[in-house]
N, C-alpha and C positions, 0 to 999 in steps of 0.2 A: 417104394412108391410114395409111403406118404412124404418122405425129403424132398421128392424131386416136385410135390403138390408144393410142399411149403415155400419152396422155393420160387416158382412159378407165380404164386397168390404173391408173395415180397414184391415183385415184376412188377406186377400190374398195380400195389398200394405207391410205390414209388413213381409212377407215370405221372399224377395229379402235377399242379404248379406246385412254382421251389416254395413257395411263401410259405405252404401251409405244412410243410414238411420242415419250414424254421421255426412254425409255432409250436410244432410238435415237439420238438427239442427242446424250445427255451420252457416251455409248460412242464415237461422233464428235470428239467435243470431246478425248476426253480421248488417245484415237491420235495425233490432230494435236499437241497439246499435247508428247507423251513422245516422238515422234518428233522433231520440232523438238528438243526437249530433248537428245537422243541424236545428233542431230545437229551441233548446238552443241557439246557436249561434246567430240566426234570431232573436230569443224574445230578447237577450243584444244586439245586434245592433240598434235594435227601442228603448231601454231604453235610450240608451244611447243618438239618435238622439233626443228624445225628452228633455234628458237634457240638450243637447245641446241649443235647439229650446229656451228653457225657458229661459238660459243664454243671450241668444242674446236678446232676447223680454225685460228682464229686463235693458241690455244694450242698448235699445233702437237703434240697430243697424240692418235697414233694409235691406242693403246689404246682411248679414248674413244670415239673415231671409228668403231671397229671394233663399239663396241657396237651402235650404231641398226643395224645391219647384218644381214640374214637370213644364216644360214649356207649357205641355198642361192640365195643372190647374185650375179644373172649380168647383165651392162650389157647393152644391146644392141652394144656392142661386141666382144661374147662373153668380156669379163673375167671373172673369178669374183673372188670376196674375196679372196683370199691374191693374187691380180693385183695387185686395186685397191688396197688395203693396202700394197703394195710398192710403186707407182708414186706413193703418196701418200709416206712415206717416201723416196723419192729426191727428192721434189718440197720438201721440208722440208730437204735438206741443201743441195739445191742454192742454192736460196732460202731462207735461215736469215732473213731481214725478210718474206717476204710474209705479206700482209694479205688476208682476202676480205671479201667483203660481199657479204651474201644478199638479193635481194627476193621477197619470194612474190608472184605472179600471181594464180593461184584454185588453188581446194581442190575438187575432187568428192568425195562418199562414195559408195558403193556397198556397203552393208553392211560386209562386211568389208573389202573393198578400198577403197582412196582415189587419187586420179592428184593432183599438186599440180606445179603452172606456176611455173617459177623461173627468174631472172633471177639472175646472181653476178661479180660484179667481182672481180680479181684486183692486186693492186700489189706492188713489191717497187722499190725504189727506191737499193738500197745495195748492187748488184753493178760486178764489178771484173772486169776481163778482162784476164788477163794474156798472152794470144797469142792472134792470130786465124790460121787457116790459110786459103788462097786455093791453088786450085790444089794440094793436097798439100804444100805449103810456109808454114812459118812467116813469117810478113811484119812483125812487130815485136812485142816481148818487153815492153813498156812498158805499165804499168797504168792504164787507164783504167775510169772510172767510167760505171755504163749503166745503163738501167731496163727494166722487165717490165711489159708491161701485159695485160691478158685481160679478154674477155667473152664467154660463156657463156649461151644458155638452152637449157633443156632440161625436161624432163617424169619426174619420180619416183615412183614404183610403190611402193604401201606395200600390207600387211596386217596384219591385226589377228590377232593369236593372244593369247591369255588375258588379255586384255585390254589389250596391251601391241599398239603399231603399231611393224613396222621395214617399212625399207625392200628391196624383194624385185629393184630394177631400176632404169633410168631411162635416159633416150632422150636423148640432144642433139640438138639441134634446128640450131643454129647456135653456132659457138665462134669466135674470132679471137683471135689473141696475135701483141704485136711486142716486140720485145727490143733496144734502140738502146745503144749504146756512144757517145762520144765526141761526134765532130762532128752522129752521127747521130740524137741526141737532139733538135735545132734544126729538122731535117726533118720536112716533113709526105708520109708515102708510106705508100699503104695497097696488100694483095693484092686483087683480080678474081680472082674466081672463081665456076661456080657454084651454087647449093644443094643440088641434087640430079643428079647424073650416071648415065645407064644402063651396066651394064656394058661392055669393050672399047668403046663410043663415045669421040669425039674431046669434049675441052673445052677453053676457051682459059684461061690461067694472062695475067694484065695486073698489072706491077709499075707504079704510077706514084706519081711523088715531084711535087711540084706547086712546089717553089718550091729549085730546084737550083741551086747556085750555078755562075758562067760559071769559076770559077777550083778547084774538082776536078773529079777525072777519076776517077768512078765506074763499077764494075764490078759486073754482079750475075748470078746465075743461078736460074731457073726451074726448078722439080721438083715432083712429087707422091712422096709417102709412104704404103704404107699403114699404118691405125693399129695397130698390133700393140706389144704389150711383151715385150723391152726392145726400143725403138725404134732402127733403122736410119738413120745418118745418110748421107742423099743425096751421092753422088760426082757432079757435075755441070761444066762446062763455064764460064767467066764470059765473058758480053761485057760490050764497051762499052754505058752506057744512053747513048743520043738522047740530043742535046741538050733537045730537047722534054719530055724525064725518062719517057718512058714505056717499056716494054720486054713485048712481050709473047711468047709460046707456046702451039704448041699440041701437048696430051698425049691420052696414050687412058686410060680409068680401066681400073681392072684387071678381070677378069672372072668374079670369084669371091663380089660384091656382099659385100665387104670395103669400110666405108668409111674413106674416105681425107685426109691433107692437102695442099693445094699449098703450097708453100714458097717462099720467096722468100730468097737472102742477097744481102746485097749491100755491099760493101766502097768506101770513101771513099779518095781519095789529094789529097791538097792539095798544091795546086803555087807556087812561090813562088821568090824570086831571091836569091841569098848575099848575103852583106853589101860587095860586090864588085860586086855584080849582071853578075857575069862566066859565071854557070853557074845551071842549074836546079836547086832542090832537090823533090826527090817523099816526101812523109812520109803514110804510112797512119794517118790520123785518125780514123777511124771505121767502125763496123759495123754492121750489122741482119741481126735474123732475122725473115721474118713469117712468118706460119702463118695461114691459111684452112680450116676445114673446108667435108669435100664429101660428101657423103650419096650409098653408091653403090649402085644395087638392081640383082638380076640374076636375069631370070625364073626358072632352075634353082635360084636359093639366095635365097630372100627371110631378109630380119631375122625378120619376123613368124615363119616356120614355127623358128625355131631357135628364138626364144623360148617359143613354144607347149612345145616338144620338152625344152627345158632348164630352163623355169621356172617352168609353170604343172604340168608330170608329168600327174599323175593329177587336180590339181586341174579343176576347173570356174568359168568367169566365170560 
């Protein structure tokens, strides 16, 4: 019954004169048209801000950086600007060659607001490490060469005020970075860990290196971090890894739905005979950092309501 009403009410809308049934069209036509338009428009101005963003990132210039930025800018990591700003500037000293690289995913509009899917790659390949520490103790003083690797995705929160789009947020999703020194550049070893961890629940942390050689005697240790700045370096414990190269633990995430990283160091020692072959010599050849992020949620303290609370205010989605 109700088809054969809809139909019937169509009948009787289509009787009026032809004119206003052309207005009715071209009024259609022309919505779709400026909408689309306006749309278009919004998608190349975020392309463009982000290639912007990446120029400057590779130019190491945080000023610039600081532009596309809302000044009421808060991560879901509860950084604010002057946070992010300062972590990006230690990230620039530390690593005076890194390199990123952007890929954009998709772009949503939402009137004012836009969400944009990214993917970013990180390198640095001209770092020198002049002491590792093991145990609270310095293990050798000699310079070695090591690289930085990272990858990143995550989810960017923009709005548009007076015609101009910054960005007001942005969510990771998944990150991973390893840092290899010396012999441990030759290695293939990644962190296990996993994406999302409930507050105080148990996760397991799995360090495995896949093609380890029978002649060092590698030590490494297992920890979680949470992510807070300035970042806390983990005091932990080293074992021996397996023969079989794999080493794992299990941690409780913290229960504050803070999220967190799991950590992995792990330290090389190469073993070898004097020129005598009368004694053993042990020389610390290599090092690694890895890093896993872990996404931790805790029914008393969700992301969601602090970002509501700190970033949207008064605002309305």
């Amino acid at each position: 019954m109700k088809k054969i009403f809809i139909i019937i009410a169509a009948l009787f809308l289509l009787s009026p004169a032809v004119y206003a049934e052309n207005i009715e069209e071209n009024f259609e036509t022309y919505s779709v048209h400026n909408f689309l338009n306006k749309e278009k428009s919004d998608k190349a101005q975020i392309k463009e801000l982000f290639s912007n963003l990446n120029k400057y990132s590779n130019a190491h210039d945080t000023d610039k950086i600081k532009e596309f930025y809302s000044k009421d800018y808060i991560s879901y990591d509860g950084f604010n600007l002057n946070t992010f700003i300062a972590a990006i500037k230690e990230t620039f000293e530390t690593y005076p060659d890194i390199a990123y690289k952007s890929r954009i995913k998709t772009i949503n509009v939402y009137d004012s607001w836009a969400s944009v899917e990214l993917t970013d790659t990180s390198l640095s390949e001209k770092q020198a490490l002049t002491q590792a520490i093991v145990n609270n103790k310095p293990v050798f003083d000699k310079k070695i060469e090591g690289i930085m690797e990272s990858v990143c995705d995550y989810v960017v929160y923009l709005k548009k005020t007076g015609g101009r789009w910054q960005i007001y947020s942005d969510n990771i999703i998944s990150e991973t970075t390893s840092i290899k020194y010396g012999n441990a550049r030759d290695l293939k070893m990644d962190i296990v860990s996993p994406l999302v961890a409930k507050g105080g629940e148990e996760y397991c942390i799995s360090l495995n290196i896949k093609n380890k050689p029978e002649d060092y005697i590698m030590l490494a240790s297992l920890s979680r971090e949470e992510i807070k700045y300035p970042p806390k370096m983990p005091v932990d414990s080293f074992r021996k890894v397996p023969s079989k190269g794999t080493l794992e633990r299990v941690v409780h995430a913290n229960k504050n739905g803070v999220n967190e990283y799991s950590l992995a160091s792990v330290g090389i020692t190469e073993i070898s005979l004097n020129e005598e072959k009368t004694a053993i010599n042990y020389e610390m050849s290599g090092i690694a950092f890895l890093m896993k992020r872990v996404n931790v949620y805790a029914e008393k303290n969700t992301a969601d309501k602090e970002y509501v609370d700190k970033i949207l205010k008064k605002e309305k989605l």
